[in-house]
TIRO-2110 file (N, C-alpha, C; in Angstrom, 1 decimal):
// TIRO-2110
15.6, 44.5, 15.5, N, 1, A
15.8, 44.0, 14.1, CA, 1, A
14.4, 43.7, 13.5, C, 1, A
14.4, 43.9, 12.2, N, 2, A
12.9, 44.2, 11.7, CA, 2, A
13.1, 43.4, 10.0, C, 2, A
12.8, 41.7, 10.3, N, 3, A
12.9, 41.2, 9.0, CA, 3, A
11.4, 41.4, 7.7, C, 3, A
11.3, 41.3, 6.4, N, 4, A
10.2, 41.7, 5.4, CA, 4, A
10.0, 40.8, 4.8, C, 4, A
9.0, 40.3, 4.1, N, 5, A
8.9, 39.3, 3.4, CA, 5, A
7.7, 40.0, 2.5, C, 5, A
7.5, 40.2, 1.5, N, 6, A
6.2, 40.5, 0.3, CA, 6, A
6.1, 40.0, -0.9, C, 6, A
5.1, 39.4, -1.3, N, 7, A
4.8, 38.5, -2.6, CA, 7, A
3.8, 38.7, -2.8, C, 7, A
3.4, 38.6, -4.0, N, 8, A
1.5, 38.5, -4.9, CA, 8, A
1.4, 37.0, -4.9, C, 8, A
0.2, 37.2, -4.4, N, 9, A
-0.8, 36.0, -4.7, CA, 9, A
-1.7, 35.4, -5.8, C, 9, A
-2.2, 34.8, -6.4, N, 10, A
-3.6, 34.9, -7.4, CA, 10, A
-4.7, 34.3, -6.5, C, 10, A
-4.7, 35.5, -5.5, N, 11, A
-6.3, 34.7, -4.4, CA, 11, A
-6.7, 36.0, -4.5, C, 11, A
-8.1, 36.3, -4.4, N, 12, A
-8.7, 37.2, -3.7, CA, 12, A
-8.0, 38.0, -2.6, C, 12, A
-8.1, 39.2, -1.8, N, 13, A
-7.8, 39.3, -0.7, CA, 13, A
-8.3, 39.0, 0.3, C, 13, A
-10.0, 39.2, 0.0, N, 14, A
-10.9, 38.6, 1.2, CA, 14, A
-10.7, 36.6, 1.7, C, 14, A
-10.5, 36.2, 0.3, N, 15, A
-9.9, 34.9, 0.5, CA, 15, A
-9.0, 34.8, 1.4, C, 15, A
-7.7, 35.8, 1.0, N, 16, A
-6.4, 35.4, 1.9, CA, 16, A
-6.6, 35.6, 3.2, C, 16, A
-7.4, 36.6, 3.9, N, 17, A
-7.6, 37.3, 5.2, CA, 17, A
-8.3, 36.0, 6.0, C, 17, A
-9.3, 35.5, 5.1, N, 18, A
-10.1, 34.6, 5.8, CA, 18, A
-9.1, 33.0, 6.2, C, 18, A
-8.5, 33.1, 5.0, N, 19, A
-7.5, 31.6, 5.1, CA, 19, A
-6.4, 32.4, 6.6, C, 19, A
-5.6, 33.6, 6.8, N, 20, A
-4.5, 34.0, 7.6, CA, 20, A
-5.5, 33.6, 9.0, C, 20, A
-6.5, 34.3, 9.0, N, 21, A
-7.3, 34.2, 10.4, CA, 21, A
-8.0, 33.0, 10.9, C, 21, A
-7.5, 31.6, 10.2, N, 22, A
-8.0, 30.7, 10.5, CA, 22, A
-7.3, 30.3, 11.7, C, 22, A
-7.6, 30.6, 12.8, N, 23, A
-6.9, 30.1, 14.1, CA, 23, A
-6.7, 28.8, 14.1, C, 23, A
-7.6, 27.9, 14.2, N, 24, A
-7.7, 26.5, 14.4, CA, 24, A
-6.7, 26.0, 13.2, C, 24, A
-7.2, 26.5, 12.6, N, 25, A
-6.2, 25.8, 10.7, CA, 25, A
-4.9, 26.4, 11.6, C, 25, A
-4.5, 27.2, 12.1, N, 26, A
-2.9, 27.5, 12.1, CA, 26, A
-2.3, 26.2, 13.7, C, 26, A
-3.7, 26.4, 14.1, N, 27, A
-3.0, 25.6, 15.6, CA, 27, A
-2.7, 24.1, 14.5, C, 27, A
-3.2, 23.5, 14.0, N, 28, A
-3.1, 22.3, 13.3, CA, 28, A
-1.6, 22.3, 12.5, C, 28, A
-1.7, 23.0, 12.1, N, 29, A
-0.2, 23.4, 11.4, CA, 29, A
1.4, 23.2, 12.2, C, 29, A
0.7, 24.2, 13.2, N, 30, A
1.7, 24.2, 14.2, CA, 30, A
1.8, 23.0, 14.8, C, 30, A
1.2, 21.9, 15.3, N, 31, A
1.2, 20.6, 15.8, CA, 31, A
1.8, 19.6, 14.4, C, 31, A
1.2, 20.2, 13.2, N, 32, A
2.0, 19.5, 12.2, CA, 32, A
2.9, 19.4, 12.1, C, 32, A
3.8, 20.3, 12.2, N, 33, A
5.1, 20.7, 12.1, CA, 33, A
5.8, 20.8, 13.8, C, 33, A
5.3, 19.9, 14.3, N, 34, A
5.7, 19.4, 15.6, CA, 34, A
6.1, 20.3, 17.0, C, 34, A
5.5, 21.6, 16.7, N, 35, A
5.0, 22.7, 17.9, CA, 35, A
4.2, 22.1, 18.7, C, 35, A
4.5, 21.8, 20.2, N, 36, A
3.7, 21.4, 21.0, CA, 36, A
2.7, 22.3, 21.4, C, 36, A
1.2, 22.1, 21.4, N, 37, A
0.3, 23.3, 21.4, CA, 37, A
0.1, 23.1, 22.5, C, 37, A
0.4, 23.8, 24.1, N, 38, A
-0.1, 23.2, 25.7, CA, 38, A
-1.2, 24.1, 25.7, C, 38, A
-1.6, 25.5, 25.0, N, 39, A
-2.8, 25.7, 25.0, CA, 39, A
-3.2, 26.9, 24.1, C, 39, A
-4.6, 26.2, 23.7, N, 40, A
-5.2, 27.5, 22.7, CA, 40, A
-6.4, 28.0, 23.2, C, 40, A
-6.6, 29.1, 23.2, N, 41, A
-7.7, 30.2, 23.7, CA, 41, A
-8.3, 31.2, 22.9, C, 41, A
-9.3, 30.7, 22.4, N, 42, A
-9.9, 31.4, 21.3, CA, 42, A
-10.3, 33.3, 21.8, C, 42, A
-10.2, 34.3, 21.3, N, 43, A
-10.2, 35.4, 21.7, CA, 43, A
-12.0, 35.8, 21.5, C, 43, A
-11.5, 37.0, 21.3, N, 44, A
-12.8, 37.9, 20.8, CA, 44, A
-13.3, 37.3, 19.5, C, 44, A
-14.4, 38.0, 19.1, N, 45, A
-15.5, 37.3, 18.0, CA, 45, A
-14.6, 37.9, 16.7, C, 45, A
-13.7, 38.3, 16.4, N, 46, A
-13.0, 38.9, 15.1, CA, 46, A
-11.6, 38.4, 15.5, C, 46, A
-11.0, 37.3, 16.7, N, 47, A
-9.6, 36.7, 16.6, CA, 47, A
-9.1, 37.6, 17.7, C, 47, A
-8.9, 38.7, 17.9, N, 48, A
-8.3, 39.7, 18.7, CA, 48, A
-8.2, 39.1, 19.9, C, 48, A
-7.1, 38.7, 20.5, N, 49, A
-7.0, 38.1, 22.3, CA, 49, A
-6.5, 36.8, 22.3, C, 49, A
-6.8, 36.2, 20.9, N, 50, A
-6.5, 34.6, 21.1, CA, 50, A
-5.7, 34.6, 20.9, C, 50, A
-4.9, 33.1, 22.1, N, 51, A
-3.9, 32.8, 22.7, CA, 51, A
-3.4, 31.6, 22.8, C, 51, A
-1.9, 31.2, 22.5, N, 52, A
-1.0, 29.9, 22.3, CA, 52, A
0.1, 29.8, 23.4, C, 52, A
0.1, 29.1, 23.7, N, 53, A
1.1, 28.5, 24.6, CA, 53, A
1.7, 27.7, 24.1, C, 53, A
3.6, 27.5, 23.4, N, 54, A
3.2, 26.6, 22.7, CA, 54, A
5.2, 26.1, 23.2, C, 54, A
5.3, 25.2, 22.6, N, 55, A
6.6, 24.4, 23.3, CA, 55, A
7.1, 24.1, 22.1, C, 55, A
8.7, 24.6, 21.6, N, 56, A
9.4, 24.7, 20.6, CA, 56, A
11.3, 24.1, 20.6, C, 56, A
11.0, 22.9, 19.7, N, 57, A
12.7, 23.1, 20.1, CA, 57, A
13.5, 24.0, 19.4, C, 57, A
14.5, 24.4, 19.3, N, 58, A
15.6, 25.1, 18.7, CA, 58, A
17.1, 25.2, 19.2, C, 58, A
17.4, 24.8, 18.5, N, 59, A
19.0, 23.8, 18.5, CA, 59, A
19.0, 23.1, 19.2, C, 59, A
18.1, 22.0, 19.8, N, 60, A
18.3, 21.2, 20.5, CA, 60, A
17.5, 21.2, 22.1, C, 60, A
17.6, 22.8, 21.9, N, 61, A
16.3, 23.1, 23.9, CA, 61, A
15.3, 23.3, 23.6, C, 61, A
14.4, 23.2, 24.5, N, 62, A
13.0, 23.4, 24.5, CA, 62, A
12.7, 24.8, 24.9, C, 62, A
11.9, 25.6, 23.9, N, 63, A
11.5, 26.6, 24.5, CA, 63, A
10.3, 27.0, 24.6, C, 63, A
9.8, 27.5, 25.3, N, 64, A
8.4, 28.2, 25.7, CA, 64, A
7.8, 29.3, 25.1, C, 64, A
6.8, 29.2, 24.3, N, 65, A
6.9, 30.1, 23.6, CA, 65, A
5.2, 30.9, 23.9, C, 65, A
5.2, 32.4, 24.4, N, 66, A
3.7, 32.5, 24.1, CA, 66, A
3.3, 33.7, 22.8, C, 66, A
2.2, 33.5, 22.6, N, 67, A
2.2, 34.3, 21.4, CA, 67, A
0.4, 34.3, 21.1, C, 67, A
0.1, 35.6, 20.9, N, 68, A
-1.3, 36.0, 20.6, CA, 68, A
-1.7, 36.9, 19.3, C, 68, A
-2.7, 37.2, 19.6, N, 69, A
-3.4, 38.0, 17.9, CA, 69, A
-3.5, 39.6, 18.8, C, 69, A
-2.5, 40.7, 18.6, N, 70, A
-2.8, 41.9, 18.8, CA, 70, A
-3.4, 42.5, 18.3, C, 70, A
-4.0, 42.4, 17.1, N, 71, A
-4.5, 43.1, 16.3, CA, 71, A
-5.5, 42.6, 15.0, C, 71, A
-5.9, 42.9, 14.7, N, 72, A
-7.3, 42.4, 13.7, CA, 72, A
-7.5, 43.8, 13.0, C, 72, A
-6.9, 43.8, 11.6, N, 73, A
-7.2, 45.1, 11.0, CA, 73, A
-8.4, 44.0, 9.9, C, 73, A
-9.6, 44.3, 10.0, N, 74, A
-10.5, 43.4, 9.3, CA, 74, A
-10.1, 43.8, 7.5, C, 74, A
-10.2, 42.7, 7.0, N, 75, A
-9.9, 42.7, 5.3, CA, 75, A
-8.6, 42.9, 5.1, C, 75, A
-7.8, 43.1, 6.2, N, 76, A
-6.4, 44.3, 5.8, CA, 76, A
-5.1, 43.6, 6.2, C, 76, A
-5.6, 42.6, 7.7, N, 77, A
-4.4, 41.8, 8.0, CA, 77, A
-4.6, 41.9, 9.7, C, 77, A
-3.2, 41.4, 10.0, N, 78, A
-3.1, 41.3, 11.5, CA, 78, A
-1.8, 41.2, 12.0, C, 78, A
-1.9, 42.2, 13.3, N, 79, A
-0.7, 41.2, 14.2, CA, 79, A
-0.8, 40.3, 15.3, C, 79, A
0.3, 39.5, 15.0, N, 80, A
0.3, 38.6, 16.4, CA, 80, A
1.6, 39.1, 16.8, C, 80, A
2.0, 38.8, 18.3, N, 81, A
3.1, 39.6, 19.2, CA, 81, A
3.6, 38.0, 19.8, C, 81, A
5.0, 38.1, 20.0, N, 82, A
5.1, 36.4, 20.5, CA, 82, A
6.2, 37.3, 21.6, C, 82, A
6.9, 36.1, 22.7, N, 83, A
7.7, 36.2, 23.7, CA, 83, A
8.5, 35.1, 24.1, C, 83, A
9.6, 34.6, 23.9, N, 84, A
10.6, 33.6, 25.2, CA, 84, A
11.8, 33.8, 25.2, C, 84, A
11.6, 33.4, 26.7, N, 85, A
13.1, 33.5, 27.0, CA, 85, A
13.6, 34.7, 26.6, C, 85, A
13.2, 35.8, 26.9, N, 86, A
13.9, 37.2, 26.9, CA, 86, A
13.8, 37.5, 25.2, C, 86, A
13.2, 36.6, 24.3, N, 87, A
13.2, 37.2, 22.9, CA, 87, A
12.0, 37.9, 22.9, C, 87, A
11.3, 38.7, 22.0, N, 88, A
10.1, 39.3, 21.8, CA, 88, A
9.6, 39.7, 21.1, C, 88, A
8.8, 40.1, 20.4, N, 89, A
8.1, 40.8, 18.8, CA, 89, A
7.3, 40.5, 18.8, C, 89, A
7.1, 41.1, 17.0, N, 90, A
5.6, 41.2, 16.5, CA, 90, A
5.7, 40.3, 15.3, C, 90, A
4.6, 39.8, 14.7, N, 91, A
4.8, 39.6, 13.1, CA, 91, A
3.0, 40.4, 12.8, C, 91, A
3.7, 41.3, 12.0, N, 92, A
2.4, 42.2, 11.3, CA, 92, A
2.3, 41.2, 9.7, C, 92, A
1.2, 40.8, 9.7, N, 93, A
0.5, 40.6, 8.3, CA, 93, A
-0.4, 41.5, 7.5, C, 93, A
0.3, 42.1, 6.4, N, 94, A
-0.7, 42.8, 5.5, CA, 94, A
-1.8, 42.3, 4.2, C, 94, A
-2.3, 43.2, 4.1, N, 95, A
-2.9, 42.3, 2.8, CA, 95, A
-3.5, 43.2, 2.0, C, 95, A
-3.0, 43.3, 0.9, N, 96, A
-3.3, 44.5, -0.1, CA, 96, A
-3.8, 44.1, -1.4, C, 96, A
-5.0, 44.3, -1.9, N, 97, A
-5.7, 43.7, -3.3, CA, 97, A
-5.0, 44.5, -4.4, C, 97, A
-4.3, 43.5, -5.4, N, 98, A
-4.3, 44.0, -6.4, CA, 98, A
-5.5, 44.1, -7.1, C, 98, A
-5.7, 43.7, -7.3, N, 99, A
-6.9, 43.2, -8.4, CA, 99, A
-8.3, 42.3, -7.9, C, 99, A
-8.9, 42.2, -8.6, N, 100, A
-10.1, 41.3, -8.3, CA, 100, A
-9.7, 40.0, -7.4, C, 100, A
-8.7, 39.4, -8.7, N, 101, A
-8.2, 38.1, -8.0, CA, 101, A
-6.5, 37.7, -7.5, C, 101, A
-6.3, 39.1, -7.1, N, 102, A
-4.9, 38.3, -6.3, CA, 102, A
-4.7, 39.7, -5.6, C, 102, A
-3.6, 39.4, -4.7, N, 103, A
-3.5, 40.4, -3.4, CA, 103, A
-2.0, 40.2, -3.3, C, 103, A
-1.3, 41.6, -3.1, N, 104, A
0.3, 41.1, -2.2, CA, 104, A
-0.2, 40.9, -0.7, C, 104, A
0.6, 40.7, -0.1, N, 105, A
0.4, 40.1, 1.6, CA, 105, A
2.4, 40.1, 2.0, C, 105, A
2.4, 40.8, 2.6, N, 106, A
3.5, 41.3, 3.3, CA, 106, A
3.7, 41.3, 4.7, C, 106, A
4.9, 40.5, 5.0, N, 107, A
5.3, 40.4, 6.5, CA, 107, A
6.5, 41.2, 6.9, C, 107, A
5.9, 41.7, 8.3, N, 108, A
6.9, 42.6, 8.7, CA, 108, A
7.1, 41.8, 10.3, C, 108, A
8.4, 41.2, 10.6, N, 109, A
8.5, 40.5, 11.8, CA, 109, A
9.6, 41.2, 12.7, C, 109, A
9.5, 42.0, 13.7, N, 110, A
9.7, 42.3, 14.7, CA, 110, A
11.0, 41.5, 15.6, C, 110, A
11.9, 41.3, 16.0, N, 111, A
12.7, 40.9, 16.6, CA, 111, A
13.5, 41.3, 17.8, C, 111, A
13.1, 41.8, 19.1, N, 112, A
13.8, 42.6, 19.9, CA, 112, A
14.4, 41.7, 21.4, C, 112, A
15.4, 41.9, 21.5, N, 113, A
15.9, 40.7, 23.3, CA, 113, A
15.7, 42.2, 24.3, C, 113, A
15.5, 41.2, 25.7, N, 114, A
15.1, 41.5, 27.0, CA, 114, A
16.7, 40.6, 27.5, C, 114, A
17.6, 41.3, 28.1, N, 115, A
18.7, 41.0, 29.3, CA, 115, A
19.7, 40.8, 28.0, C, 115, A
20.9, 40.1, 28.7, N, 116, A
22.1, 40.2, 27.8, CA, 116, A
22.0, 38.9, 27.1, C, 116, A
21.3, 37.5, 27.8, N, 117, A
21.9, 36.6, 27.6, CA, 117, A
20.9, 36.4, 25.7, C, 117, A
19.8, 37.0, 25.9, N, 118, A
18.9, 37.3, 25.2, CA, 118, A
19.3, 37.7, 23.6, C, 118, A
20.2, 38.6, 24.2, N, 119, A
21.6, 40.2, 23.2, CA, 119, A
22.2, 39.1, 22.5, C, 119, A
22.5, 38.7, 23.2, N, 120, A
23.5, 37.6, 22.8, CA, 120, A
23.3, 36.7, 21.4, C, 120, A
22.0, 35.5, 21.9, N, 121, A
21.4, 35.0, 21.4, CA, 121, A
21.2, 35.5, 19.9, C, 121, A
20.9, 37.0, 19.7, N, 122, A
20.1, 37.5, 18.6, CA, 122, A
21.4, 37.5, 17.7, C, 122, A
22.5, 38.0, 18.4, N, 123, A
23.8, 38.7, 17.5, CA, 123, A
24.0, 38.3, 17.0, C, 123, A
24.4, 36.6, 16.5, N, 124, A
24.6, 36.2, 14.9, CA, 124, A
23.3, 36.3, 14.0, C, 124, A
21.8, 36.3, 14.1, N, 125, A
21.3, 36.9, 12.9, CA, 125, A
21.2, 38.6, 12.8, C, 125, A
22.1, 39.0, 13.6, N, 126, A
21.7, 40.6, 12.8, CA, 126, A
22.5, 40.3, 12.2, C, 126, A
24.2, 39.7, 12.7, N, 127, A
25.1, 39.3, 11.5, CA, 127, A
25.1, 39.1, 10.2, C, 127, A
23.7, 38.0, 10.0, N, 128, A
23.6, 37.8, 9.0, CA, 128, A
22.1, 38.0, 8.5, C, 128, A
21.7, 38.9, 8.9, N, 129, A
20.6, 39.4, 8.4, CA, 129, A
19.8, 39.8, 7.3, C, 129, A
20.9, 39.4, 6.0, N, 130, A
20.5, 39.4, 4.5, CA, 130, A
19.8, 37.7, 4.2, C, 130, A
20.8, 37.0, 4.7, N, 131, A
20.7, 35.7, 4.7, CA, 131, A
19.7, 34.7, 5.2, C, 131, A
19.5, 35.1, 6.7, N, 132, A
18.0, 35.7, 7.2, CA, 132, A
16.6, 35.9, 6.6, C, 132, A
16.8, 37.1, 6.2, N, 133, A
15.8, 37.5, 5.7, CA, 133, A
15.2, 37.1, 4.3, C, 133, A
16.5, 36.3, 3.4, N, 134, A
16.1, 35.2, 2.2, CA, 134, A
15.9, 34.1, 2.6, C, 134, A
16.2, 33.4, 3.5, N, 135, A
15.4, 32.3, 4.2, CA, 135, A
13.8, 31.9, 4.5, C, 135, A
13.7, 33.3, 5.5, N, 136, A
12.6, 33.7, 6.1, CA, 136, A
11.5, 34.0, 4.2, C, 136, A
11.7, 34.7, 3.6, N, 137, A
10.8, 34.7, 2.3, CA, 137, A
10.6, 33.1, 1.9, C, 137, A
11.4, 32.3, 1.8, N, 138, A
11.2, 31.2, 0.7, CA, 138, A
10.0, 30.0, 2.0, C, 138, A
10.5, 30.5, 3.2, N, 139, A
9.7, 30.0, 4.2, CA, 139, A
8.3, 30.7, 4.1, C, 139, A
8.1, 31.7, 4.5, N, 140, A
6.9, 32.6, 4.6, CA, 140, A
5.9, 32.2, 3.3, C, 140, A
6.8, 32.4, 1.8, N, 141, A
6.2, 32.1, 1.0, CA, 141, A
5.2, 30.5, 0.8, C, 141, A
6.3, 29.5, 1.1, N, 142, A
5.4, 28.2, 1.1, CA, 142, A
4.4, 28.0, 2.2, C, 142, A
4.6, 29.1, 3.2, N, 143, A
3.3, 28.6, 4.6, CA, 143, A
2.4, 29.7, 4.1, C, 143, A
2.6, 30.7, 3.1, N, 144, A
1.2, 31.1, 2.5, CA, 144, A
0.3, 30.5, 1.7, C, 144, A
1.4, 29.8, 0.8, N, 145, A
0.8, 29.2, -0.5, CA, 145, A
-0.6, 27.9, 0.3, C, 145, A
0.8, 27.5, 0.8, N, 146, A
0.1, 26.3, 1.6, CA, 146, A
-1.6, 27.0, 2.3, C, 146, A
-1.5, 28.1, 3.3, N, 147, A
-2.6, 28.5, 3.8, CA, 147, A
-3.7, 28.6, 2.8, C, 147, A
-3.3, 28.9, 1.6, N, 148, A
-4.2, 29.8, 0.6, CA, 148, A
-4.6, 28.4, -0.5, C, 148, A
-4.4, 27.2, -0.4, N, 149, A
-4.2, 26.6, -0.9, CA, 149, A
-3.9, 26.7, -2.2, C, 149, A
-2.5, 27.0, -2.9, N, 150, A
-2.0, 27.0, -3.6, CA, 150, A
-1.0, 26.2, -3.7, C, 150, A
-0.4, 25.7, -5.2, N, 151, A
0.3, 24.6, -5.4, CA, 151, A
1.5, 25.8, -5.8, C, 151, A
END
């Protein structure tokens, strides 16, 4: 399953790339928003390799979550690949200049299960996968704004 998210900004692009790849700014966030961070590992000199360990509730269990930076397309965007508990993906970040001063930036997030119990788990959001994926926008959109600092 493969949810989208794409909006224009009024930032720069080089702006937005540099605010997306702030690792440290995102581990902060994530502890903000009460993601236990058990560990961060800064990668290569351009982000590529760096690594989270991080501890998440949802619906009530704790899960384990790991998740890294696969990819560093410099100016252009990135992915990070995450894994638990038999779930797995990608989320690809793009980043495309309109103009001088603003850029769309588009998410493409990845959703695939390992075993049944995994299968399972997933089946009510392909169910509702419209519903989903309008959630996921109004979410994506305020943790951009916010990154980019935008009001």
């Amino acid at each position: 399953m493969r949810l989208h998210s794409r909006e224009t900004y009024e930032v720069p692009a080089g702006q937005a790339f540099a605010a997306l790849t702030d690792y440290e700014a995102l581990t902060g966030i994530l502890k903000g928003h009460g993601v236990q961070v058990a560990e961060f590992a800064p990668g290569w000199p351009d982000g590529t390799e760096t690594r989270w360990r991080l501890g998440v509730g949802v619906k009530g269990m704790h899960r384990d979550v790991k998740l890294h930076v696969s990819e560093v397309r410099r100016g252009e965007g990135l992915t990070l690949a995450y894994e638990s508990d038999g779930i797995f993906g990608d989320v690809r970040i793009d980043i495309e200049a309109e103009g001088p001063e603003s850029c769309a930036i588009a998410y493409g997030i990845g959703v695939e299960a390992r075993g049944i119990a995994a299968k399972l788990m997933l089946q009510p959001l392909r169910m509702a996968q419209g519903t989903m994926e309008q959630k996921l926008h109004g979410r994506v959109v305020n943790f951009t704004r916010s990154r980019l600092g935008l009001r």
